[in-house]
C-alpha positions as CSV (number, residue, x, y, z in Angstrom):
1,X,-19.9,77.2,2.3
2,X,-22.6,78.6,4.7
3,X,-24.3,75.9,7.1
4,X,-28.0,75.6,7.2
5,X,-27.6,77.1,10.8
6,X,-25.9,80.0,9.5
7,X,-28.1,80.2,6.8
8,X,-31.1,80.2,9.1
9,X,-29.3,83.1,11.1
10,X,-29.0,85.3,8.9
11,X,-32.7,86.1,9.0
12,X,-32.7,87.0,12.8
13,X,-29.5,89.2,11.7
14,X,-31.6,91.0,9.1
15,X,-34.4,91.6,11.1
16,X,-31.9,93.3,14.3
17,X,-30.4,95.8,11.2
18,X,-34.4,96.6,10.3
19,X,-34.4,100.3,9.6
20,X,-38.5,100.5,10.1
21,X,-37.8,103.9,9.7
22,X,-37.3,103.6,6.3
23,X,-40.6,100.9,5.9
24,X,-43.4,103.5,6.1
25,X,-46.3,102.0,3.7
26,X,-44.5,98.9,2.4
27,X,-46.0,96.0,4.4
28,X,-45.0,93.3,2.4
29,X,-44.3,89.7,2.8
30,X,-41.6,88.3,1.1
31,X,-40.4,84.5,0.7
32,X,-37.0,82.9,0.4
33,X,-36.8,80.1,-1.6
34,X,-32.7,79.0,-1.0
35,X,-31.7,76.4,-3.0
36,X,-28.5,74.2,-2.0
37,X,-27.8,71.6,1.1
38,X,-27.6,74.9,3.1
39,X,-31.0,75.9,1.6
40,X,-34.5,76.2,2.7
41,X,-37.5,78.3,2.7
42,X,-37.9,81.5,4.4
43,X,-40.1,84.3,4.9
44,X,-39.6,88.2,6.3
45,X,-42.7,90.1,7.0
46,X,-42.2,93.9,6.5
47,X,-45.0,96.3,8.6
48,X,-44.6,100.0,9.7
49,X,-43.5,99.0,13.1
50,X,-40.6,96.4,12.2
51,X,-40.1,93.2,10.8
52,X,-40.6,89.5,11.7
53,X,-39.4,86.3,10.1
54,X,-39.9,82.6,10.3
55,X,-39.5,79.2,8.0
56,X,-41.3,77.8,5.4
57,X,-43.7,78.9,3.1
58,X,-45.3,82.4,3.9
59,X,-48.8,82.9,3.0
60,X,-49.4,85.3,-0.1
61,X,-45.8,86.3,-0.5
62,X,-45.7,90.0,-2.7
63,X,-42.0,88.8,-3.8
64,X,-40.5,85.8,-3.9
65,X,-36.3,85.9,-4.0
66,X,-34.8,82.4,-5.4
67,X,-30.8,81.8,-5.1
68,X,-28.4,79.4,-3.9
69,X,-28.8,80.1,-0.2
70,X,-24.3,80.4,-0.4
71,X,-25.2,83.0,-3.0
72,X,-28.1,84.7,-0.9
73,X,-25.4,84.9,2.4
74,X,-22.4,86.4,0.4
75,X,-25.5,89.6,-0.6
76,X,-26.3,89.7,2.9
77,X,-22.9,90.2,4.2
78,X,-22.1,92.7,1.6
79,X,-19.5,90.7,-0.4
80,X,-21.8,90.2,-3.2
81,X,-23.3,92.9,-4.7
82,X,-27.0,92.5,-5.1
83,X,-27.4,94.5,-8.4
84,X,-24.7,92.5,-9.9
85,X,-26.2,88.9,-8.7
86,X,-29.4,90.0,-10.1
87,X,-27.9,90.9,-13.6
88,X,-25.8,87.3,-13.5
89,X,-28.7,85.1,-12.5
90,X,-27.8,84.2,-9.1
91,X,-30.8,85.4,-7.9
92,X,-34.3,85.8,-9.3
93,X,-37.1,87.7,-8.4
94,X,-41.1,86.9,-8.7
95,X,-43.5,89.2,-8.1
96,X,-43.4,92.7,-7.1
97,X,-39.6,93.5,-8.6
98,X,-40.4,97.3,-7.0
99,X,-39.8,95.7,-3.4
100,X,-36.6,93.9,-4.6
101,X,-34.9,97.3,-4.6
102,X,-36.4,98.5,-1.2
103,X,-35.4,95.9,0.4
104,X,-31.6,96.1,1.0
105,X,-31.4,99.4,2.3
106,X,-34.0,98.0,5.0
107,X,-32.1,95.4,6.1
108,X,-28.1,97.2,5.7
């Protein structure tokens, strides 16, 4: 198991592997509810020109990702298949579904 530290590193992590060349036109926040000890709330702002993140609630999220935040780290570092953890349960989307499938090759 992930600790909340971890867990809150992973978003820094993300936003280092930002491929803004691949973000043209999406600026988009999305939030990270992570459930769990481990777990908290999250957001990642997508723009043209990069990304930024922070905790807590975002303001007008256009997606919102829900999983246990162990679930949510295993995705991140590619041991977990996102497709598959989608299809399982493990993690559910709200809202705009569309940026759900952007989103990973952003951030890989």
């Amino acid at each position: 198991m992930a600790s909340r530290e971890e867990i809150a590193g992973l978003f820094p992590t993300m936003v280092s592997k930002f491929d803004a060349s691949k973000s043209q036109g999406i600026n988009s926040t999305i939030q990270f509810d992570l459930s769990g000890d481990n777990g908290g709330l999250y957001w990642l702002r997508i723009a043209d020109d990069g990304a930024t993140y922070g905790e807590g609630q975002a303001e007008s999220p256009k997606m919102t990702l829900k999983a246990n935040a162990d679930d949510f780290a295993g995705i991140i570092s590619g041991k977990t298949n996102p497709m598959q953890a989608f299809m399982t349960g493990k993690i559910k989307i709200q809202g705009d579904t569309n940026l759900a499938l952007k989103l990973m090759p952003l951030i890989s």
